[in-house]
SEGUZA-264576 format. One record per residue (C-alpha): residue in three letters; chain; x, y, z. Coordinates in steps of 0.2 Angstrom, whole numbers. Layout:
N
(pt "ALA", "A", (X, Y, Z))
...
# end
This chain:
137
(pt "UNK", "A", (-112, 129, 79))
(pt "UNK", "A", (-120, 111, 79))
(pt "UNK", "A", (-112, 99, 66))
(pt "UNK", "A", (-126, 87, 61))
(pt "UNK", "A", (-121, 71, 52))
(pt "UNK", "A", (-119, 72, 36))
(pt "UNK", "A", (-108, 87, 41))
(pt "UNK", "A", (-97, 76, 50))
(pt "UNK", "A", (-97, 63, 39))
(pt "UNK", "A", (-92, 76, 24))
(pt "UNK", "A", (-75, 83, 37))
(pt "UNK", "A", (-71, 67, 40))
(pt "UNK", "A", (-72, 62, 22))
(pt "UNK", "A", (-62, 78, 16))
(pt "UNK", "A", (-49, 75, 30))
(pt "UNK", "A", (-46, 56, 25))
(pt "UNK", "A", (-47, 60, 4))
(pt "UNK", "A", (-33, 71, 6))
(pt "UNK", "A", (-23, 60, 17))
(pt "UNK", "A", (-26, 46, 1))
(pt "UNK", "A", (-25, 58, -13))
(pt "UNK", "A", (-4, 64, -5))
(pt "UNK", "A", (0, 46, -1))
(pt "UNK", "A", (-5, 39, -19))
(pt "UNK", "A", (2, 53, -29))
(pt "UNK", "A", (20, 45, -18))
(pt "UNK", "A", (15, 30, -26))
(pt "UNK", "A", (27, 28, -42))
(pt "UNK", "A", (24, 20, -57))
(pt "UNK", "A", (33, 2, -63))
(pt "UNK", "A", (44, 5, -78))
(pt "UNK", "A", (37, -2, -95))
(pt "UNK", "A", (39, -21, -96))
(pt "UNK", "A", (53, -20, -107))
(pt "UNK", "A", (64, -11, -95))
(pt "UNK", "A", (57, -23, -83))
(pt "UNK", "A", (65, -37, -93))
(pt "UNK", "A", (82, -31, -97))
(pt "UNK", "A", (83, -25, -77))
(pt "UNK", "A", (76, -44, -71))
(pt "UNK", "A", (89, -52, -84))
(pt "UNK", "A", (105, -50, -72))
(pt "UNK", "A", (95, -54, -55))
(pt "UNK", "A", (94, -68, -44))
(pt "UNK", "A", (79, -77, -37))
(pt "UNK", "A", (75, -68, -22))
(pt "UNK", "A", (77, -49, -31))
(pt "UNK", "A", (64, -58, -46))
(pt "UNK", "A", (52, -62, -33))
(pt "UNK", "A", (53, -45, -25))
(pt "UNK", "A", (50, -36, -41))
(pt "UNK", "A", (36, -46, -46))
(pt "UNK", "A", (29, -42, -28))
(pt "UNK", "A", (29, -24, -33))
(pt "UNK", "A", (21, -28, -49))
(pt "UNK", "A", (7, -35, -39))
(pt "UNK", "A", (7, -22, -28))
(pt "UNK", "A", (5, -7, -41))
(pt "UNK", "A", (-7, -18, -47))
(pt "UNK", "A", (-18, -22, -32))
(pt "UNK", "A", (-16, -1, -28))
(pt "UNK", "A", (-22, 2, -45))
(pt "UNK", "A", (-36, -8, -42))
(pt "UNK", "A", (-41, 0, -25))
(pt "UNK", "A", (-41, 18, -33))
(pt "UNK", "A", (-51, 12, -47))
(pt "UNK", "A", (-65, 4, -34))
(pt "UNK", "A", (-62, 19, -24))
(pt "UNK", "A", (-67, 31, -39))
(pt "UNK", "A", (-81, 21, -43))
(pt "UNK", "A", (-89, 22, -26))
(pt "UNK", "A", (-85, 42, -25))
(pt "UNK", "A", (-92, 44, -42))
(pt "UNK", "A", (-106, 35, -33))
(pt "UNK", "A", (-109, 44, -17))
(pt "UNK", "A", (-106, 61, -31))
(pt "UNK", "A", (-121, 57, -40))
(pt "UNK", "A", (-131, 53, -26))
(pt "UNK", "A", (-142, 65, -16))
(pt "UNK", "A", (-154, 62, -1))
(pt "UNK", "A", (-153, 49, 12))
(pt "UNK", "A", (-144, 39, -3))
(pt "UNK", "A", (-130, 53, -2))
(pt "UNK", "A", (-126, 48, 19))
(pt "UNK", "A", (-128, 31, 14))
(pt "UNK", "A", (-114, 34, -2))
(pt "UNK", "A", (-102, 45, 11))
(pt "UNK", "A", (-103, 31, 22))
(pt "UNK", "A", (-98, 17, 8))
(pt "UNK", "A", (-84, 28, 4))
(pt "UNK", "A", (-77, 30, 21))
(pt "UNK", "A", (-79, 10, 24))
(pt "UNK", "A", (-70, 6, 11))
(pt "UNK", "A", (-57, 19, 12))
(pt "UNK", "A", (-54, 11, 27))
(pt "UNK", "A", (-56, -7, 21))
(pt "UNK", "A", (-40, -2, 11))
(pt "UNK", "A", (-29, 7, 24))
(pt "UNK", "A", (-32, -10, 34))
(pt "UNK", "A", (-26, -19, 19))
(pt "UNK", "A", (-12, -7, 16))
(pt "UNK", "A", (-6, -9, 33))
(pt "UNK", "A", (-5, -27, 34))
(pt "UNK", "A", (3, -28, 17))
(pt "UNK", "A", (17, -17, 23))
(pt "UNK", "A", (18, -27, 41))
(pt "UNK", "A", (22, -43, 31))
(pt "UNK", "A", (31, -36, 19))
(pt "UNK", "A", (44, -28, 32))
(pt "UNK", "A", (44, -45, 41))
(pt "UNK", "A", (50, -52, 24))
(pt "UNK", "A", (65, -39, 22))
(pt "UNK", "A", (72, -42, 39))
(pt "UNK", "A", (70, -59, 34))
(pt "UNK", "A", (79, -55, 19))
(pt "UNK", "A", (93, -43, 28))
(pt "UNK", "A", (95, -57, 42))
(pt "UNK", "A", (101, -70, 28))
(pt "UNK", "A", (119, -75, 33))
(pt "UNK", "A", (122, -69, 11))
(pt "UNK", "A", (112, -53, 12))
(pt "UNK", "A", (115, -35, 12))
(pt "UNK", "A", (120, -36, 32))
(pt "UNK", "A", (133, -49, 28))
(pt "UNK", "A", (148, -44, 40))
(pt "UNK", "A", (138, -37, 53))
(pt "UNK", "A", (131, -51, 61))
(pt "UNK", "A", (116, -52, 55))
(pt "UNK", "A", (108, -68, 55))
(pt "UNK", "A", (121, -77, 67))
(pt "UNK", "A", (120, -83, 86))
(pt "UNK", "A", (130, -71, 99))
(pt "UNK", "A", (141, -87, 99))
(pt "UNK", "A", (146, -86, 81))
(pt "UNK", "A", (151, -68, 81))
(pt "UNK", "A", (169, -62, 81))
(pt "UNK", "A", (176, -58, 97))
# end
């Protein structure tokens, strides 16, 4: 059987759709900004800034899928030559956003070792954060 294409194009689109669809329904939703409120009242500087990243980040997600359904209700409508050119604006920008997504998570891990490292943080007592000359013997 020879695949031509647009058949390709339309695996490779079901393969990577279903990939996105099971990570964003893991995606959870922030609480109501009044919960947010009465959580952020007892929190420190650091925890504020981390929850106003996730804030941003369910924000910028939401975003994504909402470009993201307007491109596939795009390539859905289309037919012809237009419908390759609509698969292939898809897939680009799906991968636009995994790029994205990837680089986001790679500086934000580099942020919570950073975090963990801190001489205060959650590591505090384990050495985290302190020359091999500083640590208990």
């Amino acid at each position: 059987m020879q695949l031509n294409l647009k058949s390709l194009l339309v695996i490779a689109l079901g393969a990577v759709l279903g990939t996105a669809s099971a990570i964003a329904q893991e995606a959870t939703v922030p609480p109501p900004q009044s919960e947010t409120s009465g959580k952020m009242a007892g929190m420190g500087d650091q925890s504020m800034q981390m929850m106003a990243m996730h804030e941003k980040m369910m924000a910028d997600m939401k975003a994504s899928g909402a470009k993201m359904d307007l491109k596939v209700a795009a390539m859905n409508a289309a037919t012809g030559a237009a419908k390759t050119d609509a698969i292939a604006a898809v897939i680009n920008e799906m991968v636009s956003q995994q790029k994205e997504m990837m680089a986001k998570m790679a500086s934000m891990h580099g942020q919570m070792m950073g975090h963990m490292a801190q001489p205060d943080g959650p590591m505090k007592g384990m050495g985290m954060g302190k020359r091999p000359a500083d640590l208990p013997k």
